[in-house]
PDB file of N, CA, C and O in Angstrom:
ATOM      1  N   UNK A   1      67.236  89.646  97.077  1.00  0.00           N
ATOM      2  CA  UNK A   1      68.239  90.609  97.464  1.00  0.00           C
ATOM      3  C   UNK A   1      67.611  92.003  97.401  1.00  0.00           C
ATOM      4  O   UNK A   1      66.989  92.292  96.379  1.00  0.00           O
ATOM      5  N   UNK A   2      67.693  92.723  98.202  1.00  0.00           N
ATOM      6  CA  UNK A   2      66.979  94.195  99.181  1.00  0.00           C
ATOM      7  C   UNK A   2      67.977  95.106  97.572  1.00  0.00           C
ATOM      8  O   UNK A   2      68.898  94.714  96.854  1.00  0.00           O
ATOM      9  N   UNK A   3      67.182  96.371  97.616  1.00  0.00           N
ATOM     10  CA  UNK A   3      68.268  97.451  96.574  1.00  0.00           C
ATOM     11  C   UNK A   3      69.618  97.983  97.170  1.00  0.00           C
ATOM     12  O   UNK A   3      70.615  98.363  96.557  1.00  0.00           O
ATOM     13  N   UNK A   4      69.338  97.895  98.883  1.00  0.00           N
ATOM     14  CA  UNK A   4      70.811  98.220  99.540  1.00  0.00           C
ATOM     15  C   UNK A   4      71.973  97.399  99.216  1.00  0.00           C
ATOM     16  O   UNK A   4      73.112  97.857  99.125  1.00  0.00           O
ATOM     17  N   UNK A   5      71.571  95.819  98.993  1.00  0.00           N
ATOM     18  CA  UNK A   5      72.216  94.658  99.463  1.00  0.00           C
ATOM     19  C   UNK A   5      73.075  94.707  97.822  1.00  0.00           C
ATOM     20  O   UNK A   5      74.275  94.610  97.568  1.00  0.00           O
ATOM     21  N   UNK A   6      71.865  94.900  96.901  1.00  0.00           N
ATOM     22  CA  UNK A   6      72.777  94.840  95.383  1.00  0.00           C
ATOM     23  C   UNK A   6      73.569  95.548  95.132  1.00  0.00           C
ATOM     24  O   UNK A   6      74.494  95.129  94.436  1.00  0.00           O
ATOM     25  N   UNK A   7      73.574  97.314  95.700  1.00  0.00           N
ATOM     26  CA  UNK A   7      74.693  98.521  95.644  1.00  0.00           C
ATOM     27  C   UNK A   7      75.594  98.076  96.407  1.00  0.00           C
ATOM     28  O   UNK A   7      76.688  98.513  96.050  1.00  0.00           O
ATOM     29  N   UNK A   8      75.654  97.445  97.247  1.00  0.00           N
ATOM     30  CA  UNK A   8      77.366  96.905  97.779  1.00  0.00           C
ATOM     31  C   UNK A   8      77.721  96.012  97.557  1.00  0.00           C
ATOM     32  O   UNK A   8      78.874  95.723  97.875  1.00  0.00           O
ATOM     33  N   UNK A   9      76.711  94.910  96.739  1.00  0.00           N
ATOM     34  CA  UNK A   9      77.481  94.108  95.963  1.00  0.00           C
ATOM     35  C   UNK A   9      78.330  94.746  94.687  1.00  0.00           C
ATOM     36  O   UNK A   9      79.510  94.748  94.335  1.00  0.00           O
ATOM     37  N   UNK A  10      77.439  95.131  94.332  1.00  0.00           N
ATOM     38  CA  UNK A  10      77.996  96.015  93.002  1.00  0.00           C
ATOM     39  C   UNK A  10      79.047  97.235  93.272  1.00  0.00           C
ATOM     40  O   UNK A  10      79.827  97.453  92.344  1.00  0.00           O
ATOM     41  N   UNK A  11      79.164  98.101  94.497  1.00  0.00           N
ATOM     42  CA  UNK A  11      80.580  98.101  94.901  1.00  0.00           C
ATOM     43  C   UNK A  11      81.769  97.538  95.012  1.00  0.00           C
ATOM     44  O   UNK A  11      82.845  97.756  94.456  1.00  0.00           O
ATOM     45  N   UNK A  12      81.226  96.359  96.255  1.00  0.00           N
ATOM     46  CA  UNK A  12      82.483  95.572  96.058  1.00  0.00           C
ATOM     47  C   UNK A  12      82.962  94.842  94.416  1.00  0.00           C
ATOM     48  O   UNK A  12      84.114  94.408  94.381  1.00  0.00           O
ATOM     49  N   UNK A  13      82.362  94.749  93.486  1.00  0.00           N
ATOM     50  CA  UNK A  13      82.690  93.804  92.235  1.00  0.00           C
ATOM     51  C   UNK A  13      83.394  95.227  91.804  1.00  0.00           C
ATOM     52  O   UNK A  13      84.366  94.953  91.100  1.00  0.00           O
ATOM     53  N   UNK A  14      83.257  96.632  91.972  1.00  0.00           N
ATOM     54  CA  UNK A  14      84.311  97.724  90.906  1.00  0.00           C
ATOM     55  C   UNK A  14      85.254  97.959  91.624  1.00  0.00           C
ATOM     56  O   UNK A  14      86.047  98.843  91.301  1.00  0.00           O
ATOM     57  N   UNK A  15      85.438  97.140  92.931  1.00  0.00           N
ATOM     58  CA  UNK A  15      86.770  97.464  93.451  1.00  0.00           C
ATOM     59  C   UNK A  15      87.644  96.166  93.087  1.00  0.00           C
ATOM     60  O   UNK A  15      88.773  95.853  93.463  1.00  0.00           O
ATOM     61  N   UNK A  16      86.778  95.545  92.266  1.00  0.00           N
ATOM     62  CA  UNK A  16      87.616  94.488  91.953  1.00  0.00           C
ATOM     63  C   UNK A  16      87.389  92.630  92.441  1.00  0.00           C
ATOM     64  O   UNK A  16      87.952  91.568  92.177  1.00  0.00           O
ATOM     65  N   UNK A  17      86.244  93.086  93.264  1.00  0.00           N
ATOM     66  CA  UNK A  17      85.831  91.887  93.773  1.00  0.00           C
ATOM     67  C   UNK A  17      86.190  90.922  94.541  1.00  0.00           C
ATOM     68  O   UNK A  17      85.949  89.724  94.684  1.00  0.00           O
ATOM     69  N   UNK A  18      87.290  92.320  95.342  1.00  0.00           N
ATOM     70  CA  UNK A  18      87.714  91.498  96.473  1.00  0.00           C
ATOM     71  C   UNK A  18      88.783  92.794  96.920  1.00  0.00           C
ATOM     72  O   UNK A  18      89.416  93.533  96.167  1.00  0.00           O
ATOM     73  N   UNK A  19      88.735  92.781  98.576  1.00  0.00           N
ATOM     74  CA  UNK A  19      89.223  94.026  98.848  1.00  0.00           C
ATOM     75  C   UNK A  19      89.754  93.224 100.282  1.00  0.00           C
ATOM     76  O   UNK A  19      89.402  92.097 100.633  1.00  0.00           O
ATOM     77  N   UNK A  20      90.674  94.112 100.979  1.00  0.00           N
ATOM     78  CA  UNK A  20      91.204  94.057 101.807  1.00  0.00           C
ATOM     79  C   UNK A  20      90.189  94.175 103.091  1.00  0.00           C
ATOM     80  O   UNK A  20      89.708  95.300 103.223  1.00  0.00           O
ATOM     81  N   UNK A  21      89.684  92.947 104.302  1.00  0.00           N
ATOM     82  CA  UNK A  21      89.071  93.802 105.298  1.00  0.00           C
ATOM     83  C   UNK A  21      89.300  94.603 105.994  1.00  0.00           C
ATOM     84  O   UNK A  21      88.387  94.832 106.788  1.00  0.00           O
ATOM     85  N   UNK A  22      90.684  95.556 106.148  1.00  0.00           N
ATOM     86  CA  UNK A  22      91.293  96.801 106.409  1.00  0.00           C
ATOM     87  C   UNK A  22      90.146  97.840 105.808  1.00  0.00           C
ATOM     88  O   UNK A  22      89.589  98.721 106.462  1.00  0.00           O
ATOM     89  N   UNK A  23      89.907  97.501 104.285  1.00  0.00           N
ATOM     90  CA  UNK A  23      89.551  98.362 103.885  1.00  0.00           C
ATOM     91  C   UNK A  23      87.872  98.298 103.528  1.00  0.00           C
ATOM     92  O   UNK A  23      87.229  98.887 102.660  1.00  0.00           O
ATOM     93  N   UNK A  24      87.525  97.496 104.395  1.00  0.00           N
ATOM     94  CA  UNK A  24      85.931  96.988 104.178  1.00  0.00           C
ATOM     95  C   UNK A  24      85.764  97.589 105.733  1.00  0.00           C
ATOM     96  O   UNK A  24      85.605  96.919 106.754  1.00  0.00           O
ATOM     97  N   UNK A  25      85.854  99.208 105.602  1.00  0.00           N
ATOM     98  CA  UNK A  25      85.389  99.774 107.136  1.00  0.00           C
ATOM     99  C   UNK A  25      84.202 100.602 106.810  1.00  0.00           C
ATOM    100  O   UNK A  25      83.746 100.791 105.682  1.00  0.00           O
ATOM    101  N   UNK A  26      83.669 101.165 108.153  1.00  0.00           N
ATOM    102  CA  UNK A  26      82.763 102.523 107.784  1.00  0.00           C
ATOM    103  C   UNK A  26      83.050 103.680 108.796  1.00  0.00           C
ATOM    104  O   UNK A  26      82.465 103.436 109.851  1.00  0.00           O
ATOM    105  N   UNK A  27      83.577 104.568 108.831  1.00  0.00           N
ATOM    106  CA  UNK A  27      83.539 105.784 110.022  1.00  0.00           C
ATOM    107  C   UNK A  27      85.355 106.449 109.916  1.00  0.00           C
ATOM    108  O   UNK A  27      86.068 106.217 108.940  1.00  0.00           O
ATOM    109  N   UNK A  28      85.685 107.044 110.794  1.00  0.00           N
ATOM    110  CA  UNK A  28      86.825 107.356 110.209  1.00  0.00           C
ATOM    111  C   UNK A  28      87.733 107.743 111.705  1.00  0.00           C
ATOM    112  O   UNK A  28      86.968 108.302 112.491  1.00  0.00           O
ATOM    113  N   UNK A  29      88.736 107.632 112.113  1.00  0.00           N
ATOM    114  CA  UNK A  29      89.785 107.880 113.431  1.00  0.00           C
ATOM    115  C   UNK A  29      89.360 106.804 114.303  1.00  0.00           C
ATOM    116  O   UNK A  29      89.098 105.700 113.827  1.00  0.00           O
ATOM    117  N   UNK A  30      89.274 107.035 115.512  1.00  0.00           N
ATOM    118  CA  UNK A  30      88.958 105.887 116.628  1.00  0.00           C
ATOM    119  C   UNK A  30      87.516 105.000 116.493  1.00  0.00           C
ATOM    120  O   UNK A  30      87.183 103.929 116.999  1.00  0.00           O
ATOM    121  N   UNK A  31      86.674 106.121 115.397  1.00  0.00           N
ATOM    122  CA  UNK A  31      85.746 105.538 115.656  1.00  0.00           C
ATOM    123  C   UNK A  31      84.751 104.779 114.301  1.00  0.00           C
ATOM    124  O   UNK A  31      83.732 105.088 113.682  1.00  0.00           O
ATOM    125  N   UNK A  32      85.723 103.647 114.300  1.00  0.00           N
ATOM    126  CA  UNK A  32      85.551 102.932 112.569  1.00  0.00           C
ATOM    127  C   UNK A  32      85.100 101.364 113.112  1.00  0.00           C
ATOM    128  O   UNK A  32      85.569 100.708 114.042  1.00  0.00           O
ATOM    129  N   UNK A  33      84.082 101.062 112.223  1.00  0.00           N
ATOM    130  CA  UNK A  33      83.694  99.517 112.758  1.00  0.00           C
ATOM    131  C   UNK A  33      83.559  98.733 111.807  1.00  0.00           C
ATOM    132  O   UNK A  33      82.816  99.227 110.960  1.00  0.00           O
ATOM    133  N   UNK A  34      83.915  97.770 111.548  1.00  0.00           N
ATOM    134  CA  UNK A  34      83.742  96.765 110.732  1.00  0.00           C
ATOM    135  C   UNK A  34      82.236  96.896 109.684  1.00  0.00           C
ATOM    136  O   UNK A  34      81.125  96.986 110.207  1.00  0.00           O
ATOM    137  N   UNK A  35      82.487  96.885 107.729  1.00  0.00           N
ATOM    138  CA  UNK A  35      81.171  97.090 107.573  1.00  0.00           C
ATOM    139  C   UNK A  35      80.556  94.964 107.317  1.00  0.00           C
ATOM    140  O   UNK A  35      81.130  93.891 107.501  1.00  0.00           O
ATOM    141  N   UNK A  36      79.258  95.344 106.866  1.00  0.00           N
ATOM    142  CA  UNK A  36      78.733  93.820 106.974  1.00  0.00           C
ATOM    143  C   UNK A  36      79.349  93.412 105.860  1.00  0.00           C
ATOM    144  O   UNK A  36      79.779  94.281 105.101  1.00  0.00           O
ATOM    145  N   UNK A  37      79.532  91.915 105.505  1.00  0.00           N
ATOM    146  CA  UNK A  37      79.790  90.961 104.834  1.00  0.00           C
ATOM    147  C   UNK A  37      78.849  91.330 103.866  1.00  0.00           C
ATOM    148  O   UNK A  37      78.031  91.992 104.503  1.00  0.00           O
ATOM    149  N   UNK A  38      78.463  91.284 102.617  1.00  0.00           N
ATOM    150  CA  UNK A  38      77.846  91.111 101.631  1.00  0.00           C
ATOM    151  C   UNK A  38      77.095  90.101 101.344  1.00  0.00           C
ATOM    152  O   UNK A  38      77.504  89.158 102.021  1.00  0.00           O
ATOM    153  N   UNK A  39      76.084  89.736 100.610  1.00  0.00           N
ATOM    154  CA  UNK A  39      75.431  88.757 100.858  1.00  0.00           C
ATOM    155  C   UNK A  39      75.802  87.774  99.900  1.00  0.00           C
ATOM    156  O   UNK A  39      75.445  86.617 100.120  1.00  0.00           O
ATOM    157  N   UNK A  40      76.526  88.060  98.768  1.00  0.00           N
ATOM    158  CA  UNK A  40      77.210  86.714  98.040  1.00  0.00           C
ATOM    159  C   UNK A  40      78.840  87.338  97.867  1.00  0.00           C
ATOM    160  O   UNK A  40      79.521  87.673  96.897  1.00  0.00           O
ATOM    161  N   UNK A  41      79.041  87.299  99.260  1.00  0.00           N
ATOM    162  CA  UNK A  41      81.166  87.758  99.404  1.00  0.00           C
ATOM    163  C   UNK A  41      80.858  86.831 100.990  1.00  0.00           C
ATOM    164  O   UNK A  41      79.935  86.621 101.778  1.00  0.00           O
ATOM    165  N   UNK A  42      82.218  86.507 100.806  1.00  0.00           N
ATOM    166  CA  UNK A  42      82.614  86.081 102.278  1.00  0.00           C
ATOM    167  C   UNK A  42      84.130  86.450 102.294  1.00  0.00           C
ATOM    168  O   UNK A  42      84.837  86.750 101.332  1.00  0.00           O
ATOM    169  N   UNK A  43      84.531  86.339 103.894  1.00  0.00           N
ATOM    170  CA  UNK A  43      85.606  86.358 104.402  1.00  0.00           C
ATOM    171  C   UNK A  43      86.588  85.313 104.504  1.00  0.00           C
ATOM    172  O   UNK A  43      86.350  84.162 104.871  1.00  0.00           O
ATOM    173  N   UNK A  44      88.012  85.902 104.065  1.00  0.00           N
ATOM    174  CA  UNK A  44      88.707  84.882 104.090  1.00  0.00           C
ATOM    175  C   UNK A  44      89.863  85.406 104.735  1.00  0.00           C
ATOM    176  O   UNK A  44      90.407  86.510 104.707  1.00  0.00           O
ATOM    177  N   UNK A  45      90.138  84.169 105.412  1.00  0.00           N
ATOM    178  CA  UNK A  45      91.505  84.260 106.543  1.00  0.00           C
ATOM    179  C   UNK A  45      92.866  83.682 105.979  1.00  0.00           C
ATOM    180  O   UNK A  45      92.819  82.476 105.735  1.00  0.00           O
ATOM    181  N   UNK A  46      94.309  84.441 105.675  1.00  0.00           N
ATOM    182  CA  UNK A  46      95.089  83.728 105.067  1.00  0.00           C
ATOM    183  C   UNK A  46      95.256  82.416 105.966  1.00  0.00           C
ATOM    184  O   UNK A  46      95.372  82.372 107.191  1.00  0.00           O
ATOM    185  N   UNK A  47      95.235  81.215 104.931  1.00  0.00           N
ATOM    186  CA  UNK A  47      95.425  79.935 105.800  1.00  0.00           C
ATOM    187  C   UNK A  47      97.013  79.403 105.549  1.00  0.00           C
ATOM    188  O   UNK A  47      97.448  79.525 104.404  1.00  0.00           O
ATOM    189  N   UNK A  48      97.518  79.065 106.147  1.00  0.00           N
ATOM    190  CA  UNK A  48      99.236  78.448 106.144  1.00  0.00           C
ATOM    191  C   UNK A  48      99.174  78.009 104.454  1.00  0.00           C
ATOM    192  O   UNK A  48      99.461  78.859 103.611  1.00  0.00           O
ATOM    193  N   UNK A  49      98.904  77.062 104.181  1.00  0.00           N
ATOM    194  CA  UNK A  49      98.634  76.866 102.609  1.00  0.00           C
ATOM    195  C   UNK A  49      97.820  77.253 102.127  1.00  0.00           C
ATOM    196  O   UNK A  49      96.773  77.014 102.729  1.00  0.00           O
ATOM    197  N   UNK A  50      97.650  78.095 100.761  1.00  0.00           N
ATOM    198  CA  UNK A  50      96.701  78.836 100.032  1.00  0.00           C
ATOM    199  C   UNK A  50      96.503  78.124  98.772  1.00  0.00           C
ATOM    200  O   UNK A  50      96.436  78.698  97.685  1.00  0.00           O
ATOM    201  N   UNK A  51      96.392  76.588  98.979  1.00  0.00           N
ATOM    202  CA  UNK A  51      96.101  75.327  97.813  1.00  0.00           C
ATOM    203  C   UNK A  51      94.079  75.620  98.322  1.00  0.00           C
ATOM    204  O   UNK A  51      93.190  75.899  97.517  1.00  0.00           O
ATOM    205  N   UNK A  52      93.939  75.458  99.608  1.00  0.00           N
ATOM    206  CA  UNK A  52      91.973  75.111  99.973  1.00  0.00           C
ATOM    207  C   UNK A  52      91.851  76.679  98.845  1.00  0.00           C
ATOM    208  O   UNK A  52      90.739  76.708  98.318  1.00  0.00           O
ATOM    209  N   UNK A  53      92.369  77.376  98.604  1.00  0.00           N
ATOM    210  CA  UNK A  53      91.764  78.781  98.066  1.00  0.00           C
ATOM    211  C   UNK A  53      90.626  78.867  97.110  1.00  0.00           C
ATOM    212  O   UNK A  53      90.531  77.722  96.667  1.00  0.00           O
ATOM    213  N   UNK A  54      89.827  79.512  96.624  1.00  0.00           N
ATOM    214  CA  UNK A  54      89.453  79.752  95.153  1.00  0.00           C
ATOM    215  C   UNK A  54      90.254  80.239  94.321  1.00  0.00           C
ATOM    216  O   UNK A  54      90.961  80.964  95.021  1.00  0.00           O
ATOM    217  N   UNK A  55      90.533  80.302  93.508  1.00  0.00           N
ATOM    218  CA  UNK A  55      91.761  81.093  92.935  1.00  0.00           C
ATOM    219  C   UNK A  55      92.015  82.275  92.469  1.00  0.00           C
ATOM    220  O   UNK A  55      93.137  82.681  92.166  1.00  0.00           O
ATOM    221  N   UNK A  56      90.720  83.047  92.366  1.00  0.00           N
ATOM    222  CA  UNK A  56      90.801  84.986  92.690  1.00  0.00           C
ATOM    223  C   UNK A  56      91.114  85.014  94.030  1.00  0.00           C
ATOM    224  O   UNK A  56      92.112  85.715  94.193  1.00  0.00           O
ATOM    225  N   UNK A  57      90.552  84.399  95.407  1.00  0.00           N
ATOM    226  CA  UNK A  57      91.709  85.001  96.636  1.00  0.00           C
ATOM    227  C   UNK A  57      93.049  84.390  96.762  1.00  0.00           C
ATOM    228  O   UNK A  57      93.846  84.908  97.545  1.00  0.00           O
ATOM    229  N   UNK A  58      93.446  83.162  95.960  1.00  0.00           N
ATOM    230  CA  UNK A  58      94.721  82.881  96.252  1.00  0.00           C
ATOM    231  C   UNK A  58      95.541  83.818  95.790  1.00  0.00           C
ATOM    232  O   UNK A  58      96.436  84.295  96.489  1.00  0.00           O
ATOM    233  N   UNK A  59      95.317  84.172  94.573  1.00  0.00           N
ATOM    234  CA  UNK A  59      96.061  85.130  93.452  1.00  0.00           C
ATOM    235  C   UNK A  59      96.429  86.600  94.251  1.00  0.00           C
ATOM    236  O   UNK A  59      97.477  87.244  94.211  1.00  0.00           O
ATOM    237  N   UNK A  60      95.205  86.868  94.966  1.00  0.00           N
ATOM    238  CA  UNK A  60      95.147  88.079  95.643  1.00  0.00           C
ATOM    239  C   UNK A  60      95.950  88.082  97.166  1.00  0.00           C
ATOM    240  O   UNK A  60      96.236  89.131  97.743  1.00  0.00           O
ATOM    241  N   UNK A  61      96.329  86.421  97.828  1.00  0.00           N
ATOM    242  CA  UNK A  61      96.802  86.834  98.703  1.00  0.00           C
ATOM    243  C   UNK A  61      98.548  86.432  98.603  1.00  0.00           C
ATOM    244  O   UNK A  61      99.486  86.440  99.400  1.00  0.00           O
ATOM    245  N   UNK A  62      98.338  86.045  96.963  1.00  0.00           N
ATOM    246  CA  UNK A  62     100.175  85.997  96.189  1.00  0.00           C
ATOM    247  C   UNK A  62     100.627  87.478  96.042  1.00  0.00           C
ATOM    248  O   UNK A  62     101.753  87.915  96.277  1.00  0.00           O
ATOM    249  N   UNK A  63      99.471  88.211  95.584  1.00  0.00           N
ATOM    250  CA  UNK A  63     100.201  89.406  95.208  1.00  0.00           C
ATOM    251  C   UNK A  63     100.209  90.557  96.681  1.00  0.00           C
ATOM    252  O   UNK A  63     100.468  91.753  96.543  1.00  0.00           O
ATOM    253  N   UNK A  64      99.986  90.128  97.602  1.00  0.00           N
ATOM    254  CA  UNK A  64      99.624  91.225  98.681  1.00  0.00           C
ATOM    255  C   UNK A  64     100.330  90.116  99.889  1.00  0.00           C
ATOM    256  O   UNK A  64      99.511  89.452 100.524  1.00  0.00           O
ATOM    257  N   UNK A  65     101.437  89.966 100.125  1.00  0.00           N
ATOM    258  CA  UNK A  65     101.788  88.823 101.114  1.00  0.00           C
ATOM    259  C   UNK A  65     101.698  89.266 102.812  1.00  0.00           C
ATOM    260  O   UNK A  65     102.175  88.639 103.757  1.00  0.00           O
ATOM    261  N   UNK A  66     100.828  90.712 102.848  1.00  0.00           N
ATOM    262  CA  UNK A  66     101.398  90.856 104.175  1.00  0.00           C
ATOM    263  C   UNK A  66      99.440  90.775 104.664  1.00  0.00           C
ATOM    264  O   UNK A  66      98.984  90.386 105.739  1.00  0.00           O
ATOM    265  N   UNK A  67      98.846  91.166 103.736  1.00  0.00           N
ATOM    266  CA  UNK A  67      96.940  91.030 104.128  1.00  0.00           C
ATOM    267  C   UNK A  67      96.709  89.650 104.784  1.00  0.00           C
ATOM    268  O   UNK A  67      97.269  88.600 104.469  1.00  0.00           O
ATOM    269  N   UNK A  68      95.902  89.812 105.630  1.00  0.00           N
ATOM    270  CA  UNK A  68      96.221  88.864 106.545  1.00  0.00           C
ATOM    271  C   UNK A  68      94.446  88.341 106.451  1.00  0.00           C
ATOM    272  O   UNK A  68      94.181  87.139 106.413  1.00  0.00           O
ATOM    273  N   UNK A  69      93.252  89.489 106.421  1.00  0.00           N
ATOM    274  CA  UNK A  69      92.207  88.964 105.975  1.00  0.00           C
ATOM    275  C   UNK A  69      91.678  89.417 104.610  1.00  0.00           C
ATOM    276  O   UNK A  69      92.194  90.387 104.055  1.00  0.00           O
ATOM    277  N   UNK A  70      90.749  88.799 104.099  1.00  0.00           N
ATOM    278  CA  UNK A  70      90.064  89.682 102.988  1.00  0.00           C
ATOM    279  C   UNK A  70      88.584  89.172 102.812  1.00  0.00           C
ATOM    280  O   UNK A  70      88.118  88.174 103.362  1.00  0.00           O
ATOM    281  N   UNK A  71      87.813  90.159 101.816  1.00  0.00           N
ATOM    282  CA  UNK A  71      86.479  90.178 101.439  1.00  0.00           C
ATOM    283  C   UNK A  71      86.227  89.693  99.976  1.00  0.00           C
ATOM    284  O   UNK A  71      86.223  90.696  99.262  1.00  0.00           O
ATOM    285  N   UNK A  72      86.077  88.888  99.449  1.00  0.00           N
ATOM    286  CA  UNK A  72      85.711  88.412  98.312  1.00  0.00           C
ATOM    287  C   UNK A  72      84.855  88.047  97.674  1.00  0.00           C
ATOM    288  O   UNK A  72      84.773  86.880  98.057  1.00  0.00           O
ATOM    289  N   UNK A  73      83.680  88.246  96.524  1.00  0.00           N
ATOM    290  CA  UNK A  73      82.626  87.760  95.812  1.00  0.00           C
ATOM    291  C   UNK A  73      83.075  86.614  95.298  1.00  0.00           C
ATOM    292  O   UNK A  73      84.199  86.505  94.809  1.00  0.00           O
ATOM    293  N   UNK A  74      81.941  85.358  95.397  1.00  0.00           N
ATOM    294  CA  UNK A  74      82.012  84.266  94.777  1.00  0.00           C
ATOM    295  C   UNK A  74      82.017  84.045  93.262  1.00  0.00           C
ATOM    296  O   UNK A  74      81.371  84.701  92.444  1.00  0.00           O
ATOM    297  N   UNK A  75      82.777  83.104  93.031  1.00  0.00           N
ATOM    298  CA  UNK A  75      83.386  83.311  91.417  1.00  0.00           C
ATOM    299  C   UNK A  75      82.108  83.341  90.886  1.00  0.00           C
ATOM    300  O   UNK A  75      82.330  84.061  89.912  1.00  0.00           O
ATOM    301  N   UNK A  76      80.867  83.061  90.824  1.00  0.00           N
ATOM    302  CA  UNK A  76      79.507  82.595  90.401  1.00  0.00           C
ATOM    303  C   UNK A  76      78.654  84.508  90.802  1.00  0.00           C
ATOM    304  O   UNK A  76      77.530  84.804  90.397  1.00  0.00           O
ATOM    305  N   UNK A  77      79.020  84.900  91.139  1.00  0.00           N
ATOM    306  CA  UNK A  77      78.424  86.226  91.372  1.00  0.00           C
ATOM    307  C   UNK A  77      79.493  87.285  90.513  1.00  0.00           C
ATOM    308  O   UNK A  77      79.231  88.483  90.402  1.00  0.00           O
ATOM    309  N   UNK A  78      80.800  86.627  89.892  1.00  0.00           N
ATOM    310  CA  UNK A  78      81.545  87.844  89.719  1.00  0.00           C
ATOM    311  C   UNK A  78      81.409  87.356  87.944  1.00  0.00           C
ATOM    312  O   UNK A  78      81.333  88.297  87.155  1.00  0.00           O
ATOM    313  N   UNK A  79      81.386  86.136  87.447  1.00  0.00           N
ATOM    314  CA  UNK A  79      80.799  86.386  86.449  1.00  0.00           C
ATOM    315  C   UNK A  79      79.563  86.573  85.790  1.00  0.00           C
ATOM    316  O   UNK A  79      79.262  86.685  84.602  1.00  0.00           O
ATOM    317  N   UNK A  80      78.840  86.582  86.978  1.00  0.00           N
ATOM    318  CA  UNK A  80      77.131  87.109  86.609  1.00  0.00           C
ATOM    319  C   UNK A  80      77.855  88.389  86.048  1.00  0.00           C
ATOM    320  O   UNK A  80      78.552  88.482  85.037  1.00  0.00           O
ATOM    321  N   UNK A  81      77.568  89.189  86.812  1.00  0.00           N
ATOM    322  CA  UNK A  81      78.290  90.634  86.765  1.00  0.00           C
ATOM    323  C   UNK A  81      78.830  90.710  85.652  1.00  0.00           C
ATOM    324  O   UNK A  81      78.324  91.471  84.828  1.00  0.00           O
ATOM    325  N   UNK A  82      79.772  90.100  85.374  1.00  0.00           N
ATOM    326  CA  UNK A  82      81.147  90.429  84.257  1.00  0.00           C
ATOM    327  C   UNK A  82      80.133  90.226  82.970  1.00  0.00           C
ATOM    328  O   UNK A  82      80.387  90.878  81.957  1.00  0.00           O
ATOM    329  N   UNK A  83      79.082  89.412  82.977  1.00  0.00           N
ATOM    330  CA  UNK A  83      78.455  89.536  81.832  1.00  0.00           C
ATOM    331  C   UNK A  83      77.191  90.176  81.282  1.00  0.00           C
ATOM    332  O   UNK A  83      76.764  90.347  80.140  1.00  0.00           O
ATOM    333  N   UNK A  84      76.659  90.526  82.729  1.00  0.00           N
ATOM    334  CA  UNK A  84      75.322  91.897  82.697  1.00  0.00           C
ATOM    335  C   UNK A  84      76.374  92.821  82.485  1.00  0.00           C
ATOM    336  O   UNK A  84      75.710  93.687  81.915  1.00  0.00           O
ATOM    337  N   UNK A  85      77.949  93.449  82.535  1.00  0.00           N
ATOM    338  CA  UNK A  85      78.567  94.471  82.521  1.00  0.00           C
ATOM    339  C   UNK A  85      78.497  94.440  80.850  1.00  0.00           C
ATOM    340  O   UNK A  85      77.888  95.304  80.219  1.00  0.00           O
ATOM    341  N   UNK A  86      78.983  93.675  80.418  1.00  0.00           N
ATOM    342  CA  UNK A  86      79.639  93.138  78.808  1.00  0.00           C
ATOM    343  C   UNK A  86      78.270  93.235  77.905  1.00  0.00           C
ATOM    344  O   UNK A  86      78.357  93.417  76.690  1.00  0.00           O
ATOM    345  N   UNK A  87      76.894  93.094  78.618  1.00  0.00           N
ATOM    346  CA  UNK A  87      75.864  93.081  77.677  1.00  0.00           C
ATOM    347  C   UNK A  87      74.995  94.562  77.989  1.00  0.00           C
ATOM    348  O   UNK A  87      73.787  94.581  77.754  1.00  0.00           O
ATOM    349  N   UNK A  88      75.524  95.498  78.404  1.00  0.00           N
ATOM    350  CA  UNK A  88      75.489  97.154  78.270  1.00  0.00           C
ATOM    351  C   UNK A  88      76.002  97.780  77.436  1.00  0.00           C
ATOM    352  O   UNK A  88      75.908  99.008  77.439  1.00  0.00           O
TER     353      UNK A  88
END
């Protein structure tokens, strides 16, 4: 993993480790484009049943019922993190 690739991982994990793709943009008025996927986050599409989920995006798309996509770190990357955070 590149030093760019780890600062937006490590973004996305202080926003919580999972964000709205509304809000996973870059630029600002007409002229805003989608930013890249992260290299251990993927995209998730609300599916009719939210049983296939992991259960940080199910939780996230219980409490937000109208987000329709989102960006999420894999549970295996968010407690790496949670425990290089805890051993600082």
């Amino acid at each position: 993993m590149r030093a760019n690739q780890a600062q937006i991982v490590i973004e996305l994990f202080n926003l919580g480790g999972i964000v709205k793709a509304s809000d996973w943009v870059s630029g600002s008025g007409r002229f805003i484009k989608k930013r890249a996927t992260p290299v251990n986050a993927k995209e998730y599409t609300r599916p009719v049943y939210l049983d296939s989920l992991p259960a940080h995006v199910k939780g996230f798309f219980e409490q937000n019922p109208k987000v329709k996509k989102c960006i999420a770190l894999d549970e295996d990357t968010i407690v790496l993190l949670n425990t290089f955070k805890k051993s600082l």
